[in-house]
N, C-alpha and C positions, 0 to 999 in steps of 0.2 A: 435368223438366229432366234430361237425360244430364250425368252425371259419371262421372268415372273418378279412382282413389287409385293412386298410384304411388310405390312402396317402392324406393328404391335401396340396395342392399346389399354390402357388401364383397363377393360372388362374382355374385348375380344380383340383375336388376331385374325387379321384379313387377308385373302390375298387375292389378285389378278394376276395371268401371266396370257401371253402369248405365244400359245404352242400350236406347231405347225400350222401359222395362218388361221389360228381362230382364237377365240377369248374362253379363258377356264375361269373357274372363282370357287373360293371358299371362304367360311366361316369357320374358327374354332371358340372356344374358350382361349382367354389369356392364362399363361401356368405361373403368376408372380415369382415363385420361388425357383423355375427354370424355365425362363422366356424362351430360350431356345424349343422349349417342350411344344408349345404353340407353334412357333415356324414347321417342326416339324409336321405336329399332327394337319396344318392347312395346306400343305404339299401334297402329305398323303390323300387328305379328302380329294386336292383335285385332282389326281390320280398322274400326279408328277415325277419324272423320276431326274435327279439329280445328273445322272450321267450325262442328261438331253439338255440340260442348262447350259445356256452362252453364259447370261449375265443375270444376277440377282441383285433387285432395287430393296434397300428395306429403310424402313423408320421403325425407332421405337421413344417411348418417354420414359425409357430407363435412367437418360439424366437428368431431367425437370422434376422425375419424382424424389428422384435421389436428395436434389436437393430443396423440396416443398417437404419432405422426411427427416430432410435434416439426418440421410443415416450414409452420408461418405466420407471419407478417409481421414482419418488423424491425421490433421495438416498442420506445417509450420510457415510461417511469412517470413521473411527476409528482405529486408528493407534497409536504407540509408540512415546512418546515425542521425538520429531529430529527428526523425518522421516516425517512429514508430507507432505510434496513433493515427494520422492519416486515415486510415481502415475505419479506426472503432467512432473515428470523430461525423467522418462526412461528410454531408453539406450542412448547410445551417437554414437551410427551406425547411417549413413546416406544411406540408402537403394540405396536411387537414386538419386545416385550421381550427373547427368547433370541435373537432375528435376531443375528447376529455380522455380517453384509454389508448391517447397517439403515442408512439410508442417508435423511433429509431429502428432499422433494421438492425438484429445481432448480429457482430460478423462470424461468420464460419470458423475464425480461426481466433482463441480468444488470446489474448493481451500476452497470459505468461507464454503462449505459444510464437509470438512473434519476437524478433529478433533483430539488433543491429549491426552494420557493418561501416567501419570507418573508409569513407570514397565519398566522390562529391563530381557530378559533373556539372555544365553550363547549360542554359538552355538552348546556346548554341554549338553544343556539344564538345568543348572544351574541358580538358582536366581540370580540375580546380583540387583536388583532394587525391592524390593515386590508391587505387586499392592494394591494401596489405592481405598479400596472399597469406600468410601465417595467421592473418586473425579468421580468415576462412576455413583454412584447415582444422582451425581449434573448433571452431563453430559446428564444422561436419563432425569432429570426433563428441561435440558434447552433443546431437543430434542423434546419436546413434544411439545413446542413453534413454532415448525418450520416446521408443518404441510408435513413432512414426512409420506413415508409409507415404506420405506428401509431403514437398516443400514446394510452395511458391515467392518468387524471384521478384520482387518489382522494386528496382532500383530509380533514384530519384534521375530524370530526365534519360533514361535509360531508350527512350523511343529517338531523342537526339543522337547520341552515340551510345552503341550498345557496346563497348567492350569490356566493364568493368562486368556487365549479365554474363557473356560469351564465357571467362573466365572463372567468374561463381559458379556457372553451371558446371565447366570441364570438372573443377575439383568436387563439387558434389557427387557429381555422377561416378564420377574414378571414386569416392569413398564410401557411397550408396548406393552400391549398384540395385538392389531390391526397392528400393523408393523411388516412384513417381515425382520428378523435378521437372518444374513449369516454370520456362525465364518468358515474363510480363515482353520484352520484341518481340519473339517469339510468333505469340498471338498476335498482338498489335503495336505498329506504329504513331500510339497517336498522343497527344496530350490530356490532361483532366486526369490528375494527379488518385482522384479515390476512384473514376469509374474504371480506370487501367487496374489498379490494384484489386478492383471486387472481381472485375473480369477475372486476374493470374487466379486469383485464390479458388473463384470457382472451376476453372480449366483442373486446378490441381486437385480440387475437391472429390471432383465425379471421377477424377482422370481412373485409377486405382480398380473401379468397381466396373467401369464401362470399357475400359479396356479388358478387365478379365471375361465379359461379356463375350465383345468382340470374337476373343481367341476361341471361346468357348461355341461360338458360333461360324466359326472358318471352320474348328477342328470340323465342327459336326458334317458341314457343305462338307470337306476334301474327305474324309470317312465317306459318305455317300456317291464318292464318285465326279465329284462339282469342282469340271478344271477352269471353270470363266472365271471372268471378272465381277467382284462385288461391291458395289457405289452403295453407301449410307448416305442417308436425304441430311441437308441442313439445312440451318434454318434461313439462311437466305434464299430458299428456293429450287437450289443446286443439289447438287450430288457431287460426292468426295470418293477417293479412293480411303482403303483398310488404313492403310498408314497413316494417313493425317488425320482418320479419325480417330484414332487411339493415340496421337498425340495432344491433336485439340480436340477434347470432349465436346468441351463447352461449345462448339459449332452445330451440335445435333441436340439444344435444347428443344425445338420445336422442331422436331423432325419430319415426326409423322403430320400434323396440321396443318402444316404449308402443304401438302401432296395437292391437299383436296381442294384447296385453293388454285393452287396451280390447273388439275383439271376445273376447277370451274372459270376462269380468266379464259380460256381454250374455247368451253362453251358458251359465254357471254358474246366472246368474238364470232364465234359461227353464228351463231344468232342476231350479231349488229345492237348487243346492249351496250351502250355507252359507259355507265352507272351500272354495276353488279354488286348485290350483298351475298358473300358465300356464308351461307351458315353451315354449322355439323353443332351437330349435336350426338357426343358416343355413350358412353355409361358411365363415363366419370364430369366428362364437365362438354360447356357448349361454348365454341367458337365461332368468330365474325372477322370477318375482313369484308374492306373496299376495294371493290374491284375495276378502278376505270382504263376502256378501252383494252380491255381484255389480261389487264398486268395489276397484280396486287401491290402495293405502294411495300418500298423499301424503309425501314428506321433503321439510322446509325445508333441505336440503340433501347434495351428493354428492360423490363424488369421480374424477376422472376420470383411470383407468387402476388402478393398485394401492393397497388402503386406504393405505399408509405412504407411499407412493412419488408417489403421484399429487395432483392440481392439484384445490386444495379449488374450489367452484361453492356458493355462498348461492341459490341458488332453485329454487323446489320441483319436484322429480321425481320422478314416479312412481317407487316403492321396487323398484327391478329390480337384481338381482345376476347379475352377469356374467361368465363364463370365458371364454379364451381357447382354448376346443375346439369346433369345428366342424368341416364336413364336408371344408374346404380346411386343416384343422390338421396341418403336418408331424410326422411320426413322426420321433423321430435319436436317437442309441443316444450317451451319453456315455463320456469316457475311461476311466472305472468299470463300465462296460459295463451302465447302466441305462436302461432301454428308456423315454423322453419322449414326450410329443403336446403339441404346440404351447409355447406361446403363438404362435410365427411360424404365416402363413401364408399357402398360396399364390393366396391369394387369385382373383381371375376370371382374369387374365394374367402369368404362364400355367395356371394350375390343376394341377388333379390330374394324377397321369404317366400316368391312363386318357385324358385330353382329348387327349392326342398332341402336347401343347406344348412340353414339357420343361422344367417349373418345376426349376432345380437353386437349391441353396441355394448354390453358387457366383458368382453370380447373372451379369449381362451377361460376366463375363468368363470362366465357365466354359467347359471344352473343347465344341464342340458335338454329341462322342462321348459326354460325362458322361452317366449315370445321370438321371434325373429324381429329386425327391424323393418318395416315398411319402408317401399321406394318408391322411387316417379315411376318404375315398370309396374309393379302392383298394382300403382294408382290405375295406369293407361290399361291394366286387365281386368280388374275390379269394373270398370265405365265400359267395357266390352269394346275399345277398340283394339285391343288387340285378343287375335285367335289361339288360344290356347293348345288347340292342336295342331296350327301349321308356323307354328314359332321357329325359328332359322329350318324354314322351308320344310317342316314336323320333325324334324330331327332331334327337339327336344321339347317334348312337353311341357305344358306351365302347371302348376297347381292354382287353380283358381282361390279355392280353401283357407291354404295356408296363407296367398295376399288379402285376403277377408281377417282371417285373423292377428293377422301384425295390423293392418291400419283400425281396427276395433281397438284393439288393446293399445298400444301405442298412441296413437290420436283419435278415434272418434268418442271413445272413453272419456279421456281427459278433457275433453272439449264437448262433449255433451252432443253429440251430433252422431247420426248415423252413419254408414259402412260406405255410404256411397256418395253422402256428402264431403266425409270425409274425402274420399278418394279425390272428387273433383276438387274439395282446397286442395289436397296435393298440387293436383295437374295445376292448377289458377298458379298458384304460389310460385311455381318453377317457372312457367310462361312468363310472369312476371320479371322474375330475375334474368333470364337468359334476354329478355326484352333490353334489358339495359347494355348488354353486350351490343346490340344493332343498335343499339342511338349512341353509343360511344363511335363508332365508323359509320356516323353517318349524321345527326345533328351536331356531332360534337365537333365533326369534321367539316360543316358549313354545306351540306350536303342533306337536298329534302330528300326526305323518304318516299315521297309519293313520283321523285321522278327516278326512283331506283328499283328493281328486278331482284327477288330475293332465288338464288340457287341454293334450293336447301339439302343436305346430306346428310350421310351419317347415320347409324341403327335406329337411334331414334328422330331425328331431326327434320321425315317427313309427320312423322307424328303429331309435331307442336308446334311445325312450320307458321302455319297457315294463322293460327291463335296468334303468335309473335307478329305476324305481317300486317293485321289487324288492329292489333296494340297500335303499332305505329304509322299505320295510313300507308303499308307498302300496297301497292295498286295489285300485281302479279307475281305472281311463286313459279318456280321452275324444277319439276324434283327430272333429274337426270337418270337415264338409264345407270344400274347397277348402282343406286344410292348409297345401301349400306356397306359397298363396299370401295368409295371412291377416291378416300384417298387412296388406296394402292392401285389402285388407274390411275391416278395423278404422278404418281412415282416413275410409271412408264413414259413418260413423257417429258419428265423434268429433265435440264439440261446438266452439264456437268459447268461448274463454276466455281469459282477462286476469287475472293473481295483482297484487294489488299489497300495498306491507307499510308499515308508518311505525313506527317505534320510540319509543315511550312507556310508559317506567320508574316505576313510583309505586306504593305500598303500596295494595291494595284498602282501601278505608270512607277513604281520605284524598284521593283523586283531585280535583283540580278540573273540579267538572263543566261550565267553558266550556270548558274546556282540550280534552276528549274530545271532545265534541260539535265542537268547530275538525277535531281528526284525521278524526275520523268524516265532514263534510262535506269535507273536501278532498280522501281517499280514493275518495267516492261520483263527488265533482266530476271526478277523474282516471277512472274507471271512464268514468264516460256519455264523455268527452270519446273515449275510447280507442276504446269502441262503434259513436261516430256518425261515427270516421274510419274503421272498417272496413266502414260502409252496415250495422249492426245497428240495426234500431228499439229506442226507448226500453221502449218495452214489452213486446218480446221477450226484454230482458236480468235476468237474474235475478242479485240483487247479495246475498250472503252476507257476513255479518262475522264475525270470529273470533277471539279476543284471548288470546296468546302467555302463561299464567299458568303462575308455579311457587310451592313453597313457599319463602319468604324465606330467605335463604342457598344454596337452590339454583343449579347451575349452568345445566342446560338447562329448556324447558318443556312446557308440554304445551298444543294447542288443545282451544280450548273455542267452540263457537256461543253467538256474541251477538248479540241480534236489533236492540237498539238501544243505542246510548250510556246511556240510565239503566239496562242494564245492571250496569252497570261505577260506578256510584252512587250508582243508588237504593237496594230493597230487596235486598240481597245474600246471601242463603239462599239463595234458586234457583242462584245462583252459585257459591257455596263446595258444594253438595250433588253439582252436575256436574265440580266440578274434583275432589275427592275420590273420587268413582264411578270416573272417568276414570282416576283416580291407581292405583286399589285393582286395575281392571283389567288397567293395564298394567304395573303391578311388586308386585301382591300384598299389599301395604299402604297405609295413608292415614293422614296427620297430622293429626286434623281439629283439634286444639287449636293447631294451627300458623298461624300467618298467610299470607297470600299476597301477592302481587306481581306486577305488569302489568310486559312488558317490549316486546311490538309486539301493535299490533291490525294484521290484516290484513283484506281484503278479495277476494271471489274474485267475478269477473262471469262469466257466463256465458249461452250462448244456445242450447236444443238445436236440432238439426236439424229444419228443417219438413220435408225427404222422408226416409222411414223406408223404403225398398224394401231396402236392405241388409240392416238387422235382420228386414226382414219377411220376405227371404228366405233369413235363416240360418235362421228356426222352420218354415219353410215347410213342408208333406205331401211328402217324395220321393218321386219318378217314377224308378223306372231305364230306364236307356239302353240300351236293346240287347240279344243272348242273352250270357244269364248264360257267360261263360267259365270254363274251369277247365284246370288241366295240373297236373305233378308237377315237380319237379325235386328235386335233393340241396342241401339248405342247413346252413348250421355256425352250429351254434346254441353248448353249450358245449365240445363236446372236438373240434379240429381233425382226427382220427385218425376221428371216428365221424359223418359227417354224417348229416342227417336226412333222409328223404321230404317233403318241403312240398307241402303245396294251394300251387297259384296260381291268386288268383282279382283280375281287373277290376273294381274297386270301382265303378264307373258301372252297371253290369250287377247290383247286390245288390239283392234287393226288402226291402221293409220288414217287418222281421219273422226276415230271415235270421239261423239262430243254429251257428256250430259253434264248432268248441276246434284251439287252434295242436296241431303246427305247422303254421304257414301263411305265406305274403307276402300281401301284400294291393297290389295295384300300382292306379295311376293315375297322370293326365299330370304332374301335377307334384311327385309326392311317391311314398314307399313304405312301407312300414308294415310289420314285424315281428312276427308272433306266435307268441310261444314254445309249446312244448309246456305243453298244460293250460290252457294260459290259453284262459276263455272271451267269443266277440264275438256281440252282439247290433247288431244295423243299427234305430235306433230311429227312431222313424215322419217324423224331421226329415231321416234319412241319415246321422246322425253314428254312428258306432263306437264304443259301450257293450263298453269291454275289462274282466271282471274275470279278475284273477289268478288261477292256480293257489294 
């Protein structure tokens, strides 16, 4: 069956496929204003025709941006009489602490937009309060006034018993049929009164704009011809049918970013790395995960945009930390005269001041004499490592010029300093920042960096690998065949998956064991039902349980695999022995005289992939392409005053076995690679780039 994974990205869209037994790939521009514009034009490049499609993988960050823009949907909250603050209030943790500009996150949906309903249940999911269907009714007809296109649902213990949800949804829906209505079950079963609630509000948030996405990208596939099946990546790692992504948004906030991860956990394991850091670095910001024994760590929960600042998310995402420095990350010199990169950036249109577009941070209304603004691509063309005429493989030329002239006028100007100094604080400055992303998943995680293996990707991410691996005492870098474009190789690969959770509070050896066993089959019952809507056979899907246990009086928990409800109590040794281990692991001690506590058993389905050509042709024996090329040029590695001699060598062209020591570029069509003086590269027998440090 030919498939193809298509990564839409804040600067480019990428794609891999698998056609008739071999691997295609392109690069586009990302089109912001019609994303679909990109999937198109990188089909076309690889000379793909729709008819010949099984199945199509995609990711895109159309909901992360959506809401890091703050520009989705007029939404309304609906919540239980007395609670209607809940949302705005939060927790009462103060993140960062000496922050003086510490600041609450805003919610999505403000104050006069939220609303109450007279209903009350137990947290044992008892009526206490019946809902008045007539104060519902009224509520949809004064909503209709208020020129919405979202409501979200989170009713108070509503994860207990959902019926008072069930019922608010039918009448909304029967009165709103053109609004986007998200009931908080829905998404999740779980308790934590505000993260349920940010979770419904953001589902409904993005739901509106990502669903019309969606449509907008089937219609385009079934116009072209395209009768398969199309899986969107989420961010647990998995892949979803059409339908439930366009009913839960919110599951493909990190869509695209886990791809790449996924393919690098694939790689660490062929290769026998215990400890993997996947970096990507793309044009708008640069990514880390921890990758042990070949699997990137699960969180039951994230946060979207800044730890303090940003919109908490209940469900689970791959553990990836993220900055706001990539290869479209603006350079701007403050009133202080402190040299910045990013968080803004200029993303695909107009990009960098090489692209010849003239991104100003002025924006639509700037002169259209103004300067462009300088970026980390400028920087890294300015210092000559990268080639100006074989830019996505010479498909697009850079202007040298024009990135001389934004970081002169822009920064070396106001900072007193020359075109090429300047350029290097660029590059410094962003290293620096993207640095703190790999000691957050990896000192911060009790994990040395020097016994860890950096797999770097992403357009830019072999570029500034190697500087970041350095910063922090990583011994060896890994750039993988088809770097700049791997998450959409990672997409071919990813499994199809379904997390589901129920919340069940009870001291271990006291559980009622009907009680569990009820959780446990309605859990399994929700799984198959999810499976056989997506065309997954019964016996393809692999159903995993896993029960949420802390010590008594703790706050959060820890997973543990449980194979079956008499788990949870029958004989409970084998149980308290794994939560203990578990515990001792992951914070260095264990209370074994301590009691324990169930607070959600979850459930994870899962189906792997029946065609394996992707992975089978990341291990595969490399064959190079062509005669081995080579030239010299002068590149600025650390003193802008003293550039180097570089080899340049065509990575298509390396035979297996090839071994020297930077300085060097290493170029190919979609990426370009970095290597410092001393540091030594081995091309190992699969084609991937075995970098160890100097």
């Amino acid at each position: 069956m030919n498939i193809v994974g298509v990564d839409i990205g804040g600067t480019f869209t990428d794609l891999v496929g698998c056609i008739d037994g071999r691997i295609v790939t392109s690069k586009t521009s990302t089109t912001p204003a019609d994303p679909t514009r990109g999937v198109a034009d990188s089909l076309q490049l690889a000379g793909t025709a729709l008819d010949s499609l099984g199945e199509v993988l995609h990711g895109a960050t159309i909901a992360i941006n959506t809401v890091l823009e703050r520009k989705g949907a007029r939404t309304a909250l609906i919540t239980t009489k007395g609670f209607r603050d809940v949302y705005a209030i939060g927790r009462g943790n103060r993140i960062e602490a000496f922050n003086l500009d510490f600041h609450r996150p805003k919610p999505l949906t403000p104050r006069d937009m939220t609303f109450e309903l007279p209903e009350r249940v137990t947290p044992d999911g008892r009526v206490l309060t019946a809902l008045d269907d007539a104060a519902v009714t009224a509520l949809a007809q004064h909503l209709k006034t208020l020129d919405i296109e979202a409501v979200a649902v989170c009713l108070l213990h509503a994860w207990a018993n959902p019926y008072h949800e069930r019922r608010v949804g039918e009448i909304l829906r029967r009165a709103l049929p053109d609004v986007f209505v998200t009931l908080s079950h829905e998404i999740l079963r779980e308790f934590r009164e505000y993260e349920r609630t940010s979770t419904t509000v953001l589902n409904a948030y993005v739901g509106p704009r990502v669903s019309r996405y969606l449509g907008t990208l089937e219609g385009y596939l079934r116009r072209g011809g395209f009768n398969g099946r199309l899986h969107l990546m989420r961010s647990n790692g998995g892949v979803m049918g059409l339908a439930h992504a366009r009913s839960q948004p919110v599951s493909m906030m990190e869509s695209g970013p886990v791809a790449g991860m996924i393919a690098a956990g694939r790689l660490a394991r062929h290769l026998g790395i215990e400890h993997a850091i996947g970096f990507d670095m793309g044009g708008t910001t640069a990514k880390s995960s921890l990758i042990v024994n070949g699997e990137a760590a699960i969180e039951e929960g994230y946060v979207i945009g800044e730890p303090a600042s940003g919109q908490p998310m209940q469900l689970p995402v791959v553990d990836i930390v993220e900055v706001g420095a990539g290869g479209g990350s603006i350079a701007w010199v403050d009133e202080a005269g402190g040299l910045h990169v990013g968080p803004k950036s200029a993303g695909a249109d107009p990009g960098p001041a090489c692209y010849g577009r003239g991104s100003m941070s002025g924006g639509s209304g700037a002169s259209p004499d103004a300067t462009a603004d300088p970026v980390v691509t400028d920087a890294d063309l300015v210092l000559g490592r990268i080639n100006p005429g074989r830019f996505l493989g010479g498909n697009m030329r850079l202007d040298v010029a024009a990135a001389e002239r934004a970081i002169e006028a822009k920064v070396g100007k106001p900072l007193g300093l020359g075109v090429k100094e300047a350029a290097l604080g660029i590059a410094t400055i962003a290293d620096a920042a993207m640095s703190l992303s790999v000691r957050a998943v990896s000192v911060n995680k009790g994990v040395d960096p020097r016994d860890t293996t950096m797999i770097a990707f992403g357009g830019a991410g072999p570029l500034h690998a190697l500087a970041i691996a350095r910063e922090i005492f990583i011994p060896r870098v890994i750039i993988p065949k088809l770097p700049g474009n791997f998450s959409a190789l990672g997409m071919l690969m990813a499994s199809w998956r379904q997390d589901f959770v129920r919340t069940l509070v009870g001291r271990i050896g006291t559980l009622d064991a009907v009680t569990v066993e009820n959780v446990f089959a309605e859990l399994e019952r929700n799984g198959a039902e999810e499976a056989e809507r997506d065309g997954i056979a019964r016996g393809q899907a692999v159903f995993r349980f896993f029960a949420d246990l802390r010590y008594v009086g703790q706050e959060h928990a820890l997973q543990i695999a449980v194979d079956t409800p008499s788990a949870l109590t029958g004989d409970l040794d084998a149980l308290h022995r794994r939560f203990h281990a578990e515990h001792d692991k992951r914070y260095g001690q264990a209370a074994i005289e301590e009691s324990l506590e169930i607070v959600n058993v979850r459930l994870v389905v899962s189906a792997a992939r029946a065609d394996t050509l992707a992975e089978t042709w990341l291990t595969a024996p490399w064959t190079p392409e062509g005669k081995n090329e080579e030239s010299r040029r002068d590149v600025i590695f650390a003193d802008a005053r003293r550039p180097l001699s570089a080899r340049i060598l065509w990575r298509p062209s390396l035979p297996v076995g090839f071994t020297f020591e930077g300085p060097a570029v290493i170029e190919e069509p979609n990426s370009t690679i970095l290597i410092h003086p001393g540091d030594r590269v081995t091309v190992d027998p699969s084609g991937h780039l075995i970098v160890d440090l100097a």
